[in-house]
Each structure stands twice: as C-alpha cells, then as structure tokens.
C-alpha positions as CSV (number, residue, x, y, z in Angstrom):
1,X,-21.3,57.6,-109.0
2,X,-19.0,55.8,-111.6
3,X,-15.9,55.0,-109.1
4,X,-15.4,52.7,-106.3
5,X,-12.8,52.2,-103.6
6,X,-13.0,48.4,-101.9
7,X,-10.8,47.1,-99.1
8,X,-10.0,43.7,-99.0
9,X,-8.3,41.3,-96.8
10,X,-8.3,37.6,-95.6
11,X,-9.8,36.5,-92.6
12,X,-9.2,32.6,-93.3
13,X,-6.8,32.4,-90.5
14,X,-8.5,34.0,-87.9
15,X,-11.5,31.7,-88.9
16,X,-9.6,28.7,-88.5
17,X,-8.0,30.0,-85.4
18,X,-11.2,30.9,-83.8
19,X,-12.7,27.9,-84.4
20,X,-10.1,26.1,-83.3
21,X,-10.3,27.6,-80.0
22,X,-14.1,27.1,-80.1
23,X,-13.3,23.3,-80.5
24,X,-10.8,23.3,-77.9
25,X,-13.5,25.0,-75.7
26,X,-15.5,21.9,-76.2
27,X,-13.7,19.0,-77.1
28,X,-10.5,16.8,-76.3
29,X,-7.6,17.9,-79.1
30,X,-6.2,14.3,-79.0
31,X,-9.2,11.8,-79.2
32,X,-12.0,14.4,-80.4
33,X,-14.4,13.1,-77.9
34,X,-16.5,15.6,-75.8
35,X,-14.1,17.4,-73.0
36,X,-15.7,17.5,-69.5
37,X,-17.2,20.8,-69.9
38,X,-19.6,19.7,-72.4
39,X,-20.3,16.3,-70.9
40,X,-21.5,18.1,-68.1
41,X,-23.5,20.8,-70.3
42,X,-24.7,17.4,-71.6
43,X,-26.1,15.6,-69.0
44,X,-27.7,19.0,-67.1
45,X,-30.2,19.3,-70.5
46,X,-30.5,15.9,-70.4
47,X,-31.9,16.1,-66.6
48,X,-33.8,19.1,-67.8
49,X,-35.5,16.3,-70.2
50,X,-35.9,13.9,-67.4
51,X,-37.5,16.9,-64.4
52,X,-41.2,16.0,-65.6
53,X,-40.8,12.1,-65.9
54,X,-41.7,10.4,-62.4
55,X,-42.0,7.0,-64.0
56,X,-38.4,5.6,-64.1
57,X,-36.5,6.4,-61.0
58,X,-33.0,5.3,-62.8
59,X,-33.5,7.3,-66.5
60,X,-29.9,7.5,-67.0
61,X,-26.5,6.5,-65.9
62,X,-22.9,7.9,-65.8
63,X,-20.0,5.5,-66.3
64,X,-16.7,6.6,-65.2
65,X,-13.9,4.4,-66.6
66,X,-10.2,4.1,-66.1
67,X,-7.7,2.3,-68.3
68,X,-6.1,-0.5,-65.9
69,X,-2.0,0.4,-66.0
70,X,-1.8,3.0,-68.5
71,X,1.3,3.9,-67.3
72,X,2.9,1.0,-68.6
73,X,2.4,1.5,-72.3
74,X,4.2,5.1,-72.1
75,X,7.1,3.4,-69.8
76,X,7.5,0.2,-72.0
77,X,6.5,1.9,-75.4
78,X,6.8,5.8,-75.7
79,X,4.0,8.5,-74.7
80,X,3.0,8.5,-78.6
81,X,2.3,5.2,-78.4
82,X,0.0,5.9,-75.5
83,X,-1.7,8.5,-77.1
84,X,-2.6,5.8,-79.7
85,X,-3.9,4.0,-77.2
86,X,-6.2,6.6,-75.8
87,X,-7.2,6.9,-79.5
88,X,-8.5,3.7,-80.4
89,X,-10.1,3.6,-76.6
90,X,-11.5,6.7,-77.6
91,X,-12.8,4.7,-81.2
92,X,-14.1,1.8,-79.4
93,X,-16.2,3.4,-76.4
94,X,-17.6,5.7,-79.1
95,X,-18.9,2.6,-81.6
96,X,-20.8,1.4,-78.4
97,X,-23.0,4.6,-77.8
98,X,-26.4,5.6,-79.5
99,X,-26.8,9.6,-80.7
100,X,-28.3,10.0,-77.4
101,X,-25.6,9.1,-75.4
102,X,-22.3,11.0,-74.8
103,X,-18.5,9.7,-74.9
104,X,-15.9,12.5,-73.1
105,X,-12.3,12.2,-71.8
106,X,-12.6,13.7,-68.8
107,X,-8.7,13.2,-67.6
108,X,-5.3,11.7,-68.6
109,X,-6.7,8.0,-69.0
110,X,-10.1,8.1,-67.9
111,X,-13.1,8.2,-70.0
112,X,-16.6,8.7,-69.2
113,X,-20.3,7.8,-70.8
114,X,-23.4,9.5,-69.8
115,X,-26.0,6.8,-71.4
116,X,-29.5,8.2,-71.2
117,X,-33.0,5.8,-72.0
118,X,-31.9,3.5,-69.2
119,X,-35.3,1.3,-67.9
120,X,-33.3,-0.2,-64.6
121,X,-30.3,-1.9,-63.5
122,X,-30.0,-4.6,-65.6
123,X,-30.1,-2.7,-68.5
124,X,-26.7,-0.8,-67.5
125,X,-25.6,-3.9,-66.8
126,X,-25.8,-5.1,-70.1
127,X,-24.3,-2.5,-71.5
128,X,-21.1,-3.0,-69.5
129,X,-21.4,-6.5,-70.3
130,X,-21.4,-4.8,-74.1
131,X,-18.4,-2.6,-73.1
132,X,-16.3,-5.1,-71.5
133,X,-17.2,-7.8,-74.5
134,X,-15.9,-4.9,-77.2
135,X,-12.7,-4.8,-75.2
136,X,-11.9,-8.4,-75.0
137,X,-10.6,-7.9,-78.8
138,X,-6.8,-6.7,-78.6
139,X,-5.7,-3.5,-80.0
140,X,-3.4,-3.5,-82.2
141,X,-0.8,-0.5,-82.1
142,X,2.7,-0.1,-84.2
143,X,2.1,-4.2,-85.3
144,X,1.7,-4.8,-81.5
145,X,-1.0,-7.0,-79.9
146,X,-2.2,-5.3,-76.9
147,X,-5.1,-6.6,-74.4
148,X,-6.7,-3.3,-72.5
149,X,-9.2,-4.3,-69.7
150,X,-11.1,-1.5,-67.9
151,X,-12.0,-0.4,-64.4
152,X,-15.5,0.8,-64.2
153,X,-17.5,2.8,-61.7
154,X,-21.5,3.6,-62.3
155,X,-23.8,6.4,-60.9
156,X,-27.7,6.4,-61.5
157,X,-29.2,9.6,-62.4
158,X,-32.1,10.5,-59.7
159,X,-31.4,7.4,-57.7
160,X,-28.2,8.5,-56.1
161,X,-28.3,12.1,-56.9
162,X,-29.3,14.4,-59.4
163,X,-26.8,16.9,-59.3
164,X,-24.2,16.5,-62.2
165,X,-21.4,17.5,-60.0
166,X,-22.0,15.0,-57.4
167,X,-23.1,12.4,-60.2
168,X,-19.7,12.6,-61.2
169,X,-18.4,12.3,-57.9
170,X,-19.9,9.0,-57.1
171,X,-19.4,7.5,-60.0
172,X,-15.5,8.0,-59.7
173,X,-15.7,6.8,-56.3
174,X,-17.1,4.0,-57.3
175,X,-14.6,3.2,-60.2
176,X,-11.5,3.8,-57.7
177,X,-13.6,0.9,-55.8
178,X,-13.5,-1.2,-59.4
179,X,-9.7,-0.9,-59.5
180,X,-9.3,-1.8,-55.4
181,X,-11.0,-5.0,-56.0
182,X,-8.7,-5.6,-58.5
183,X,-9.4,-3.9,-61.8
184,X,-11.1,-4.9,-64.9
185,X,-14.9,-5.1,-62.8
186,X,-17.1,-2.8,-62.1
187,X,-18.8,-0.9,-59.3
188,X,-22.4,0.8,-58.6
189,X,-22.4,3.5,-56.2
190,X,-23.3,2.8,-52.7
191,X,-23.5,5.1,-49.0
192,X,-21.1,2.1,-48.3
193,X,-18.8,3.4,-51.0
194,X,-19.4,6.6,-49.7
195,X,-18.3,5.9,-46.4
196,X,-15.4,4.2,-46.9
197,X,-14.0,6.8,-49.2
198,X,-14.9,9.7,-46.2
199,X,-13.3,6.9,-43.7
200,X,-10.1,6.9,-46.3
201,X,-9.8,11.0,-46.5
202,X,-10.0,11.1,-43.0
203,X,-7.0,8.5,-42.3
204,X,-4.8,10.2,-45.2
205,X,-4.9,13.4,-43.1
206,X,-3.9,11.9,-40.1
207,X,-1.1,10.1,-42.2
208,X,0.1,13.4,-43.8
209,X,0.0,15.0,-40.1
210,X,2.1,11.5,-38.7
211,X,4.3,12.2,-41.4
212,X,4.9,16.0,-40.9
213,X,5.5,15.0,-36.8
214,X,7.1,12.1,-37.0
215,X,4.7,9.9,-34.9
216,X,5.6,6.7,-36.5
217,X,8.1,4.5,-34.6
218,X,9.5,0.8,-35.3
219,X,10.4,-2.5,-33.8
220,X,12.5,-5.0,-34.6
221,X,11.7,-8.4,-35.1
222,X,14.4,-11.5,-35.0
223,X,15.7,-13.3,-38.2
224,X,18.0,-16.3,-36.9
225,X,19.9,-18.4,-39.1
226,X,19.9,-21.9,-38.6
227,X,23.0,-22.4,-40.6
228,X,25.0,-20.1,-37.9
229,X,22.0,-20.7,-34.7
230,X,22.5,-16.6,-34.2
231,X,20.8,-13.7,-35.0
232,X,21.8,-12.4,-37.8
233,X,18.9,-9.8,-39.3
234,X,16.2,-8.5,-37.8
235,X,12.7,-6.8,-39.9
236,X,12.1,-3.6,-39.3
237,X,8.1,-3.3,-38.6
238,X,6.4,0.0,-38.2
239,X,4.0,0.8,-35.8
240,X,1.5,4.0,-35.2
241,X,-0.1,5.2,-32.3
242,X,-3.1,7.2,-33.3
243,X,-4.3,9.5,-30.5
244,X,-3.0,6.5,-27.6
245,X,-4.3,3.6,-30.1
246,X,-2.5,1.8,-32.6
247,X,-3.5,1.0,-35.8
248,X,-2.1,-1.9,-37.8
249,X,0.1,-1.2,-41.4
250,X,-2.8,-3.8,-42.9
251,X,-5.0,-0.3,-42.5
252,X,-2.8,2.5,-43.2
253,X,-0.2,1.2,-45.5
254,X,-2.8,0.7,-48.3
255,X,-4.1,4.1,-48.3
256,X,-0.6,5.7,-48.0
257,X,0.2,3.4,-51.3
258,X,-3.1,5.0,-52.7
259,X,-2.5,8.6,-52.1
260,X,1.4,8.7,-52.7
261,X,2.5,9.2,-49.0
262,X,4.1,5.5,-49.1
263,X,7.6,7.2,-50.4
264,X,7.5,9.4,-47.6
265,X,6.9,6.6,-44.9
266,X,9.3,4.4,-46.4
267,X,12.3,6.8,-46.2
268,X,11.2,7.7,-42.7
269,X,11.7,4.0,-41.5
270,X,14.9,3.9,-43.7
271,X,16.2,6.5,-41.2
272,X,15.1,5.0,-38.0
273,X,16.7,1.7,-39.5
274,X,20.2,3.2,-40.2
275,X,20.1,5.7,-36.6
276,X,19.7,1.9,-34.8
277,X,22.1,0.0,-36.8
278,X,24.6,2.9,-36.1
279,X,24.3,2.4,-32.2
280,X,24.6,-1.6,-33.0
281,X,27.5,-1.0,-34.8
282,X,29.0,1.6,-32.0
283,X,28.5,-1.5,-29.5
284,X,30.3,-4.3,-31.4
285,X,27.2,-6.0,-33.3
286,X,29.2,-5.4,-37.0
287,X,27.7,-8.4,-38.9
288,X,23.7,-7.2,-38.7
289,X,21.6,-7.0,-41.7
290,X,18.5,-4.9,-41.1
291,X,15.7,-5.6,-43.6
292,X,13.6,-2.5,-44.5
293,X,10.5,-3.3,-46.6
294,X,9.7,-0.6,-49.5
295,X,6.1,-0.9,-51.2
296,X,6.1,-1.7,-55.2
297,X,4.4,1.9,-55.8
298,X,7.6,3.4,-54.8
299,X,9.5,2.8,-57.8
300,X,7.8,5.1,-60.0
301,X,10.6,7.2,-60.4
302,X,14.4,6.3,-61.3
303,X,15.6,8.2,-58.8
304,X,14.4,6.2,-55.9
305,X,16.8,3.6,-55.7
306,X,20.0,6.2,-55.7
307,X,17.9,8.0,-52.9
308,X,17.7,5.0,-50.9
309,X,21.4,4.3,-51.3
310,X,22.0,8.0,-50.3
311,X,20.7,7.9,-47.4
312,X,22.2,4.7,-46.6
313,X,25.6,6.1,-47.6
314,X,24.3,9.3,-45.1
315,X,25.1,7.1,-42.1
316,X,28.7,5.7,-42.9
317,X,26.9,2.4,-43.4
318,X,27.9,-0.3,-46.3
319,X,25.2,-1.2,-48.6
320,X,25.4,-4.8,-47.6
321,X,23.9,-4.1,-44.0
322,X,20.7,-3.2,-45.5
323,X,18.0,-5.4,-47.2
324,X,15.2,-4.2,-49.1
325,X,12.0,-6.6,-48.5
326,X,9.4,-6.2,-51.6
327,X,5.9,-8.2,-51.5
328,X,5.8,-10.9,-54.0
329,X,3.5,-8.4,-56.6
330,X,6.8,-7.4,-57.8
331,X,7.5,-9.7,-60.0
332,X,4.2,-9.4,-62.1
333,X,4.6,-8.8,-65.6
334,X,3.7,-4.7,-66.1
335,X,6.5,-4.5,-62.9
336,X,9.5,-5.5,-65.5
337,X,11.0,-1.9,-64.7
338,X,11.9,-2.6,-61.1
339,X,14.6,-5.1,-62.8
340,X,16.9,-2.0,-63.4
341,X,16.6,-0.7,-60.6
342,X,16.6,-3.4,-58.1
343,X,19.6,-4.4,-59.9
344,X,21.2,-1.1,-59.2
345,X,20.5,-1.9,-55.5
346,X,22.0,-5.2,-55.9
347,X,25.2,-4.1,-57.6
348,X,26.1,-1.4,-55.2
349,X,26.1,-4.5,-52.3
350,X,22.2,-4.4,-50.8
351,X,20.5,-7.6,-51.1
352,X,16.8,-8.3,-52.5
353,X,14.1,-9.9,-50.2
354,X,11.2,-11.1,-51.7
355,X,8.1,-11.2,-48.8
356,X,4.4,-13.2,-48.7
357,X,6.3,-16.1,-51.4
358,X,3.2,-17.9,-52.1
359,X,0.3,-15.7,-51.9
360,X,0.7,-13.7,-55.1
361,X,2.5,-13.7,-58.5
362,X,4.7,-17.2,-58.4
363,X,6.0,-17.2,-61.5
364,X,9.3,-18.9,-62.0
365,X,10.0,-17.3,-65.0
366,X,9.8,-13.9,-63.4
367,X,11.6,-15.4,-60.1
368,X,14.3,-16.4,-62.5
369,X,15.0,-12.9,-64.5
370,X,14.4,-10.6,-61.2
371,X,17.6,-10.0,-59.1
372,X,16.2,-11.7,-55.4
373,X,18.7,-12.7,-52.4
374,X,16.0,-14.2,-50.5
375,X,12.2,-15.9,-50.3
376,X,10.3,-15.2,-47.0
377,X,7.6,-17.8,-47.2
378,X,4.5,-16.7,-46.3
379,X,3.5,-17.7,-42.7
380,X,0.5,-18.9,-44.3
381,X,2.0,-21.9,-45.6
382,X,4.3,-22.2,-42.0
383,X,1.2,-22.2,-39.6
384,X,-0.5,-25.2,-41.8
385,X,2.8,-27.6,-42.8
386,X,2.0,-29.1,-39.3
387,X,-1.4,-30.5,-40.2
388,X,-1.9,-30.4,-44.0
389,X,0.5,-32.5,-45.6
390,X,0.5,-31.2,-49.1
391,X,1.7,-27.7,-47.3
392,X,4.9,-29.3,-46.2
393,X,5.2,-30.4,-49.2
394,X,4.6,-27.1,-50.8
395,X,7.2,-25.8,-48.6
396,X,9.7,-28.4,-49.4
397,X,9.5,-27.5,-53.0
398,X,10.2,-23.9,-52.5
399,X,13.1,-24.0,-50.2
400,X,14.4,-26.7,-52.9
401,X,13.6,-24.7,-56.0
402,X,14.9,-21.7,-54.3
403,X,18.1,-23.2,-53.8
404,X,18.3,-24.5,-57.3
405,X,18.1,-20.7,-58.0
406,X,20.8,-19.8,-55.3
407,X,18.2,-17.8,-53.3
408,X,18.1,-18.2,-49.6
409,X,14.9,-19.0,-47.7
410,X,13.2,-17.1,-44.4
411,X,10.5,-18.9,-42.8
412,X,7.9,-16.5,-42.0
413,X,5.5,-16.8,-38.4
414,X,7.2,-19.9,-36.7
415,X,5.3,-20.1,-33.5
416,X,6.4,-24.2,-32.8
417,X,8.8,-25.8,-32.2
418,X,7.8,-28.9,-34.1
419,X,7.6,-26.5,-37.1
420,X,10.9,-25.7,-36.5
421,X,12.2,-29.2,-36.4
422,X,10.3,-29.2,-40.0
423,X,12.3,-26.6,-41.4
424,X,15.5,-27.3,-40.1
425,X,14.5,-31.3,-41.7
426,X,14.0,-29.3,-44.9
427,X,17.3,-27.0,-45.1
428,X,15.2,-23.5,-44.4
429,X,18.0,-21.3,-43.8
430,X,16.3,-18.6,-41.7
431,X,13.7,-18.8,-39.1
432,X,11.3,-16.0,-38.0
433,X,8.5,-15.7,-35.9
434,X,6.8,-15.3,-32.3
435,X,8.9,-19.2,-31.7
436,X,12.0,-16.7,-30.9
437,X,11.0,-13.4,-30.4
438,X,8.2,-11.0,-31.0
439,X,8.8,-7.7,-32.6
440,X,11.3,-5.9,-30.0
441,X,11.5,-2.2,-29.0
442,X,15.0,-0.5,-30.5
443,X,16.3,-0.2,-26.5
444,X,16.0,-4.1,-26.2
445,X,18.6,-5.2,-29.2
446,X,21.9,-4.9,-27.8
447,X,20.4,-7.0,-24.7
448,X,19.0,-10.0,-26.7
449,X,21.6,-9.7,-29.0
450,X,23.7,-10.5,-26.1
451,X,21.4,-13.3,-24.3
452,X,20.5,-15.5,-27.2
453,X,21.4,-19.0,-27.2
454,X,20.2,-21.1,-30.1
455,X,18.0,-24.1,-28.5
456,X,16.7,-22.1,-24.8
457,X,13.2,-20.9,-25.9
C-alpha cells in the first residue's frame, strides 16, 4: 500500500472548553479556591483517614467564615471592587493553610477552611488567633486602604458530629453566633447554639404566620411638650399576642431584623398608624404627629423611603404628621447611605427621630452630617440623673449640644416627677414616659386627648 488518506481536525477548543467545565465543576471561577462540592469530597476522605484513629477525639476542624459588611464595599465602591476583595480574602486565607488543609468559597462572602492534624482546642485556637493576626494588615484595593475583620464559627470533626453535612451545619450556626455578638470573634459549636438557632426557626414561623394574619396590634404612648404643656405626638409601640401571651419586641424584633421580615412588620404598623391618625383627624385632633419607628435593616433598598411616603400619601395624610424614629446605630460609619434617603424623607416634609441617644454610636460628626429632627434620650440616662450626678450632667450636655445643632430633645421613661422638674430646669422640650401615661389602646386617644391637663398627674 503506497497511498494514504488522513483526516484531520482541531480539538483545542473543545479541550479548553471541557476543561473549563471540569474546573468549574470543582472550583470557584472568581477566587480559584475549592467550590463547596469539593470541600466536602475533601473533608469525607479526610474522615475516611481519621475512621481507625481513636486517639484524638477532635482530629480536625471546619471554620466557616463571613466577611463582616460586605455589602458595603459593592454599595460605596462598585461590585468589581468587591470581587477584588473576595480575591485578596481568597489570597490571604490561602497563605495561612498547610497542603493538608483546604480553603473553599462556599457562598457570596463566606469562606470556609477544613484544617485537618488538629491535637485539641487550643490548637484551633491558635490558628484563628493566626487568621485574625493575618487580617489585621489592611487591604489595599484601587490605592484604597481597607481594614476587613471576620466573623468566625468552628465545628470539631468527631466531637460534634462526624457527618460532613451536619459539620457544616454547626459550624455556620456557630458563625451567625460570631456576627450576633458583634462580628469580628469567633464561636465553637455548642447544643446551646443549637438550641437557640431551633428556638429562632421556631419564632420566625410564627412571625411569618403573624404577618400573613395580621395578629400584631399597637398602642400609643404620649409625647408632651413642655414648651406647649399638651400632647402633641404620641410613639406608636407594637405589641403581639402569641397563642393568649405576649411577647415583648426586645424578642421578636431581632429575629424579624435577622430573617428579613422587619420590612414587612414595619409597613404593617405604618398602616395601623395612618388608619388611627385618620380617625384623630376626622375628630378635630389636626396638629398630631405620630412617630413610627423603622429598623436600620430596612433601608437596603432605594425604594423604601418612596414606599413609606406612598403609603403615607395612601391615606390623604401630609408628610409632616408622620415621624420616622431610627435607633442610634444609624449613624455608624458603613450606614452613610441612609443620608440620601432619610433626606428624601425630610424634604418631602416627615421629620427624623433619632431613638436610645446615648447607648450606641455618638458621634458628633455623624450627628452633624445625618438629617435628624429630634434626640430621644435613652431612659437609661433619665432613670439615673436623679441619683448620679454626672448623668444630669450628661443629660445637660445633650439637650445643650442638641440645640446647638437645632435638634429637639424627647426625654425617654420619665416615671418622677422630680425628674421632670430636672428636665424642664434643663430646657428638654418633650417628655415621655409612665410619669404621664403608659402605652394607650387606639380606642382611648380621642378621650385623653380630650382630658389632659398639663400639671394633674
């Protein structure tokens, strides 16, 4: 045979393409760190290692981690920027590790780091303390100087479970622990844990099923102005009854925050609010303001602030009967985008309360550049002015200060009237608290609108 016939072609592409996908199978496309498929293939060989070896009752440990507000570098930056940032997380977890040891991104921001060889506690201890040293060192991303902390939950292989699914489990549980105690810290896996995160599902059902019925109600407390001696706001308070027994906001309003049902809750007493004001107004009571509090974690999107003023606008009601009461955690620094839209608020005639003045972030700087009406100070301060002295003069220096700044002052839970004389002394201009009235039902307004004198409690 003198003659051959050969057929030719190029396959490069579909190599490349098929092992592209073969990557992808395994591996995250943006850092190039193990995906969560493979850390799990990962750890199950490495507890096939660990089946025969009785000796160490904690061989390894999974660390879940979470990048402490995220969010904000995509919001203040751009989303490439954030990418960067997952990046050169990505980089720096990695550096820390031994070939034995495993780095994945296992979500959006969150990281985790199956470390195997591990002789006790201690040990994993020390490597966070490793971790969280690394990380002390600022990233620096587009010429900017950023400082990244981390929230941190741990699981011990065999000595909480050694199932790689639940071994994940706990260890997340654990790190959404970490962040509720405040964020950059971190937190073993307990039962207690446990509990409390079975304790939390169960009460965000009965939220979402509150929410679908509408079982929440609200009361109104009194806001009188010492400037005037009249009511002229009252807070409007929610209250549940669970099954015939009530259970305090302190308990549910954190895990509505935590599971995104706040929104929902706060346009629902935004309703009830404007419904009652209606009826006031229908009476003859025209000069009420009605202050709604909204949680911080409802300003995630834009559109919030129009849908507030929507619904508002729903009623026939002017802006300026409503004000919007936000805890003090507002004005911390990674909360810079509420200034748009509070302003927004603001400018289409609602006014700004700022609740809890004291207890949180107090800087002046940010109290300055954030568009607030009005202080409440915390009752906190109010219940001790009487008998420590340097807490009437803390007082003192916020209703001062606040008037430098053009802001009015609520004093929250006045109970006495000597704290009342206090205040008045001190030019408070508003006065709340059990002194003249508790929280009232919606049917009683009208009447104590109608009874108050200034001076008879």
């Amino acid at each position: 045979m003198t003659h051959y016939t050969a057929f030719f072609s190029d396959i490069t592409e579909q190599y490349i393409a098929k092992e592209k996908i073969k990557f992808q199978d395994s591996y995250d496309d943006l850092t190039k760190t193990a995906n969560k498929k493979t850390l799990f293939t990962f750890i199950e060989r490495s507890i096939i290692q660990y089946s025969n070896q009785l000796e160490c009752t904690t061989p390894a440990a999974l660390l879940v981690i979470d990048i402490d507000f995220f969010n904000k570098f995509n919001s203040l930056y751009s989303h490439a920027f954030g990418d960067e940032v997952l990046m050169q997380v990505s980089s720096r977890l990695q550096s820390l590790i031994r070939s034995s040891d495993i780095v994945a991104r296992t979500s959006g921001d969150n990281f985790a780091l199956f470390i195997n060889h591990i002789t006790n506690q201690d040990s994993i201890v020390y490597f966070i303390d490793k971790v969280t040293h690394a990380f002390l060192k600022p990233f620096v991303i587009e010429g900017i100087n950023i400082k990244i902390t981390l929230s941190i939950g741990v699981a011990c292989f065999r000595q909480d479970t050694q199932d790689v699914h639940r071994l994940f489990e706990k260890a997340e549980q654990a790190m959404f622990a970490a962040k509720d105690n405040g964020r950059n810290s971190y937190e073993f896996y307990s039962q207690l844990l446990s509990d409390k995160a079975n304790k939390e599902e169960q009460l965000k059902l009965s939220l979402e099923s509150a929410i679908e019925n509408n079982d929440f109600c609200v009361v109104y407390q009194p806001i009188v102005s010492l400037k005037n001696k009249s009511v002229t706001k009252f807070e409007v308070l929610i209250r549940w009854n669970m099954h015939g027994k009530w259970v305090s906001p302190v308990d549910f309003i954190p895990t509505a925050e935590k599971f995104g049902l706040i929104s929902k809750i706060g346009d629902l007493v935004l309703n009830l609010a404007c419904t009652e004001l209606c009826k006031l107004r229908k009476m003859g009571f025209s000069d009420i303001v009605f202050n709604v509090n909204r949680s911080i974690y409802e300003f995630t999107s834009g559109l919030n602030d129009i849908s507030w003023l929507d619904t508002i606008k729903k009623y026939d009601l002017n802006p300026e009967s409503i004000c919007f009461e936000l805890t003090e955690s507002v004005l911390a620094p990674e909360n810079d985008r509420c200034i748009t839209l509070l302003n927004k608020l603001q400018n289409a005639g609602c006014t700004i309360a700022l609740d809890d003045f004291g207890t949180g972030y107090s800087s002046l700087n940010y109290l300055r550049r954030f568009p607030i009406d009005t202080l409440k100070i915390d009752r906190g301060f109010i219940s001790e002015m009487t008998k420590v002295e340097g807490d009437k003069v803390l007082v003192s220096a916020i209703i001062s200060m606040a008037k430098a700044l053009g802001i009015s002052v609520v004093a929250e839970g006045v109970e006495l009237k000597q704290e009342v004389d206090i205040l008045v002394s001190l030019g408070c201009d508003y006065i709340q608290g059990y002194y003249f009235s508790k929280p009232l039902a919606p049917e009683l307004l009208p009447q104590y609108l109608t009874d108050f004198e200034y001076g008879n409690q």
